[in-house]
N, C-alpha and C positions, 0 to 999 in steps of 0.2 A: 520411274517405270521399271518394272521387274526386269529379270530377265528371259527370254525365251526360253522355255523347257529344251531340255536336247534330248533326240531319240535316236539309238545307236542303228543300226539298219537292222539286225537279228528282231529288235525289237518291232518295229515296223512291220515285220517279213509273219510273226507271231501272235499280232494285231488282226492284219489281213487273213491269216489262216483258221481264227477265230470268228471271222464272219465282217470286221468292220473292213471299210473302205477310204483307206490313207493312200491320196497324191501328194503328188511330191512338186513343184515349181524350183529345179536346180536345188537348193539344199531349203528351202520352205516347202513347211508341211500342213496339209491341210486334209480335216477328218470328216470327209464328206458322208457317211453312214447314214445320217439324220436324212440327206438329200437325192439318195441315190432314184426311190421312187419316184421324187420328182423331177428327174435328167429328162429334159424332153426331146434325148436321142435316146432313149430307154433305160432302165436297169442295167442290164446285162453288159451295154457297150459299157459302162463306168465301170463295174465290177471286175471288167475285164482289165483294167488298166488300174485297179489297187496296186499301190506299191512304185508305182513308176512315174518317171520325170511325165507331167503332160505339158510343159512348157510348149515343144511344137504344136501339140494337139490345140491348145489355146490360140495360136498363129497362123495354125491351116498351112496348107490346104489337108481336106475341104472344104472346113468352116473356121473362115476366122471370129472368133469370139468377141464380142461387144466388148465397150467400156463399162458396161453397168454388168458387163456376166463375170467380168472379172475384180469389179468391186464387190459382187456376191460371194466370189469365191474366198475374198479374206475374210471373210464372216464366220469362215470353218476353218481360223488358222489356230494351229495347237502347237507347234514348235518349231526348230531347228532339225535338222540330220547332222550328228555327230560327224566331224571333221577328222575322220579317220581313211587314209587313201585305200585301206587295202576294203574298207568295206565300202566304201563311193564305189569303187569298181565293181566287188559284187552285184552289187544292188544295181546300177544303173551301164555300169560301161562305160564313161565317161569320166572324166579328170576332175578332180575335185574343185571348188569354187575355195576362192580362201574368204571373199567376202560373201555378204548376203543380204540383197538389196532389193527392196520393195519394189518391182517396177511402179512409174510413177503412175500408169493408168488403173493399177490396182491400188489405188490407194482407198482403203475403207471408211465408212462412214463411222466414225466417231461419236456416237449418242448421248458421249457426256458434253461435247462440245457441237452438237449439232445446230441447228438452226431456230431449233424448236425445243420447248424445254419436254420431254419424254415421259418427264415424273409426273405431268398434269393433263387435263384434259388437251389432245389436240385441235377439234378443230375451228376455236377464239385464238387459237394463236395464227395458224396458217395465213390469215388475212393480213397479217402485219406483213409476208415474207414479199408483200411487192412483187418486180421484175425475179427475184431466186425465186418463187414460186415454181414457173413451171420446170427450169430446170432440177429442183430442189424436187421434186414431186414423181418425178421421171428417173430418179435414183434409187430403185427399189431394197428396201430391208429385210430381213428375218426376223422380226419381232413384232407382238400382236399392238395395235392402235386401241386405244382408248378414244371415244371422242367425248362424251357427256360427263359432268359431275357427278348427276343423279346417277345410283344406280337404275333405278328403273327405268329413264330414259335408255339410258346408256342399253340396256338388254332389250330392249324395242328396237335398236338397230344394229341386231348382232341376231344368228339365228344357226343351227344345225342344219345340213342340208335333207336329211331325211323330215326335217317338219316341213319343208313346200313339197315334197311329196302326196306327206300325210292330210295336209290341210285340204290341196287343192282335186287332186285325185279323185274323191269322191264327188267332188262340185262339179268337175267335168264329166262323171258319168252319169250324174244325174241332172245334168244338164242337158245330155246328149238325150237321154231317154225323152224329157219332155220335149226337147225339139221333135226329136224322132216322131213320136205320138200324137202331136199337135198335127205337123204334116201329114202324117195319116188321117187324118179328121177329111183332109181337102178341103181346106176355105183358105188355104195360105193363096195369095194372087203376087205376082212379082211385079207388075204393076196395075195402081189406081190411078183413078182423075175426078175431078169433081164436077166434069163436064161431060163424061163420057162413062159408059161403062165398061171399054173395053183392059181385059186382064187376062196375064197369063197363070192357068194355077200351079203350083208348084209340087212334084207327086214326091209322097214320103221315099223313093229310092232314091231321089237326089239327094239326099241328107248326107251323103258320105262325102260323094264330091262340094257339094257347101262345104261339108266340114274341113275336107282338104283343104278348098279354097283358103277357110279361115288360119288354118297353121301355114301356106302360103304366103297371107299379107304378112299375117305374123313375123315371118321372117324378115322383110321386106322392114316391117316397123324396129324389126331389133337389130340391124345394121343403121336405121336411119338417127335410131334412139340413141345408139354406141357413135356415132361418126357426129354428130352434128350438136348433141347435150353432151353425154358425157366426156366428150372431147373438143367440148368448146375451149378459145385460150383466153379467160377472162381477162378485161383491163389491169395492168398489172397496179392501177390506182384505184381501184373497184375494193375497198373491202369484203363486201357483203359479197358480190358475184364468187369472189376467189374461196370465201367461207361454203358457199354454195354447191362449187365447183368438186371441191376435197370431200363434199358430204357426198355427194351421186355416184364420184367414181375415182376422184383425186386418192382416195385413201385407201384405195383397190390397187392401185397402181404402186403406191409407196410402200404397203403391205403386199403384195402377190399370194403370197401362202398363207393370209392370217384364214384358217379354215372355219371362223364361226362368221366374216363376212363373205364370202365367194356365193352367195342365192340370197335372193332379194326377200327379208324377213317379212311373211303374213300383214302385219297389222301395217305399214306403208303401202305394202304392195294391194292391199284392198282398195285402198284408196283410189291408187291409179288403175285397177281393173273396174272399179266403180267408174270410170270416167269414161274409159273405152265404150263400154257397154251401153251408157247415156250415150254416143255419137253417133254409135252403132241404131239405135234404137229410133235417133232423130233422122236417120239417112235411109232406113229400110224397114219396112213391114216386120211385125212383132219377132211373131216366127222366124221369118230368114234372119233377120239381126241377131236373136240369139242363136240359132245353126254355126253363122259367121263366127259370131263372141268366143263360141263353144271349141270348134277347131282352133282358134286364133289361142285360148287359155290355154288348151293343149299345148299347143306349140310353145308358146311358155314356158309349161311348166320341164318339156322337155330340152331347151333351151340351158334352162335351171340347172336339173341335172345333169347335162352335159358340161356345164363349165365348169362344176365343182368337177365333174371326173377329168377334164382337161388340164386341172391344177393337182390333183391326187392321186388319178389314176395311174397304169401303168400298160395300156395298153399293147398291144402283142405288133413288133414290127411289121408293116407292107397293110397292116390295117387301114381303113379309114380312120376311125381314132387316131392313130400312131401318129397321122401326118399333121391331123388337125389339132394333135397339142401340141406337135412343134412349130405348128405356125402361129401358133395363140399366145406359146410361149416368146415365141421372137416378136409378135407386136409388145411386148409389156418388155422386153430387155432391149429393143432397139428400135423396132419401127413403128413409135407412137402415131405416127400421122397413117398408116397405112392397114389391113389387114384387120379390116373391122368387125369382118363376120368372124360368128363366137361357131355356131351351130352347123354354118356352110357358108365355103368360102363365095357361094353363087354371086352374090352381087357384087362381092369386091371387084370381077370382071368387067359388069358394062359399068360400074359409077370408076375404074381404072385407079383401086386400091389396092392390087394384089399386090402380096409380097413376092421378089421373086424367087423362085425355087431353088435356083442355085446359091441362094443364102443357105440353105440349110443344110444341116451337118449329115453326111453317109457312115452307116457303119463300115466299118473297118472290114 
């Protein structure tokens, strides 16, 4: 193995002044620049600590930092700090280290010796990982996932987040409009019977609150969808469930920032809005079913976009945003079982998921 580059502090000090964002862990250095936007206590706070030990800051208080935040953090190591006493003092104020030792909870994930072979498709291998599965799965990387051979498969479950915009967007407003118009007609009835004639009709102003209603279950359905499928813990003797498991959301988790999976790609996702819309369809009157369908795809598609912005964005502190990516971010870095709402944390309340607050990190 080679050995560590060494950076003298001048140089460091000249890195940071140029715009990039080097921490330091006692004399390990790590060039976070690539990840600043994605710090989900902000830009700004990380920026602000270019150049300096964050070893307490890792330890808290306020926030002690996960084992997998600090297995991320070796992801972005680039060297040594030169072993020179009078520039350790500069730079930090503190007494120079003569060694330089990995703590052990930062130990990084190794790709060439991982669990899985990386150069192939993964997800025919995952199934073999057994009981390391879920642990193994739950150790998140910087590097994008392959799962299919084919390429054409393989680009059917990968997608840019501006195409479920574009796709669906127009489907929800011209969905809206026929609802909308339909109920204007006046023959919508909220309930039939085939013994009786009595019904109530449904007048075209209600369409809004229908359609609220529908981005309401919505939400309801995309915590039940994230807590109960996507975070099922398959048999760890289940091939096929644990293959299953890594394609819905297992490789959302192991990737976090692979940015061509974070929105669920068109051509799958039809499939399961075709499904919806069939239940919808068998449980309520033409009209109101697609009213309901219509607000609920809404919610969706806003859903969508919000989780790519909770992974990318950079939201402005005291925001809603702000709060909601640092919570979203700490279900994927520590608290897999908890903190299931993506869009609002509402129901993590009464199903008693939340995370709690004082896990999370305060600016300085």
């Amino acid at each position: 193995m080679a050995a560590p580059r060494s950076f003298s502090a001048a140089e460091v000090r000249a890195r940071c002044a140029q715009g990039a964002c080097l921490v330091r862990c006692r004399r390990r250095l790590y060039d976070l620049t690539a990840f600043v936007r994605l710090h989900p206590g902000g830009e700004q706070l990380l920026r602000r600590r270019a150049g300096t030990d964050v070893s307490a800051a890792l330890d808290g208080p306020p926030h002690r930092h996960s084992a997998n935040a600090r297995r991320w953090l070796e992801q972005y190591y680039v060297g040594e700090l030169e072993q020179s006493l009078l520039e350790e003092e500069k730079l930090a104020d503190v007494a120079p280290q003569r060694t330089s030792r990995m703590d052990p909870r930062c130990k990084t994930v190794d790709l060439d010796t991982d669990l899985v072979d990386w150069r192939k498709p993964l997800l025919w291998q995952v199934g073999y990982l057994g009981e390391k599965y879920d642990e193994w799965v739950h150790q998140p990387v910087d590097r994008p996932i392959r799962l299919f051979h084919s390429d054409f498969v393989e680009s059917l479950s990968k997608t840019a987040w501006y195409v479920v915009f574009m796709v669906w967007t127009p489907v929800v407003l011209y969905l809206s409009w026929v609802s909308y118009t339909s109920l204007a007609q006046g023959n919508t009835r909220l309930f039939s019977s085939f013994t009786t004639e009595y019904s109530i009709p449904v007048h075209k102003y209600y369409f809004p609150f229908i359609f609220l209603l529908g981005m309401f279950l919505w939400s309801l359905l995309e915590y039940l969808i994230h807590r109960f499928v996507f975070h099922m813990k398959p048999p760890a003797s289940n091939y096929y469930l644990i293959t299953l498991h890594f394609l819905l959301h297992g490789q959302h988790h192991k990737s976090p920032f692979d940015s061509s999976r974070l929105v669920f790609p068109p051509v799958p996702a039809s499939l399961v809005i075709g499904f919806f819309y069939g239940v919808l369809r068998l449980l309520l009157p033409e009209v109101l079913g697609l009213s309901v369908f219509v607000g609920g795809l809404c919610g969706y598609v806003v859903y969508d976009m919000m989780h790519y912005y909770l992974h990318y964005g950079s939201p402005k502190k005291g925001t809603y945003l702000y709060g909601l990516k640092a919570y979203h971010v700490k279900h994927h870095f520590e608290h897999q079982k908890s903190g299931f709402g993506i869009s609002t944390r509402f129901w993590d309340r009464p199903f008693q998921t939340l995370i709690p607050e004082e896990t999370f990190e305060k600016e300085d």
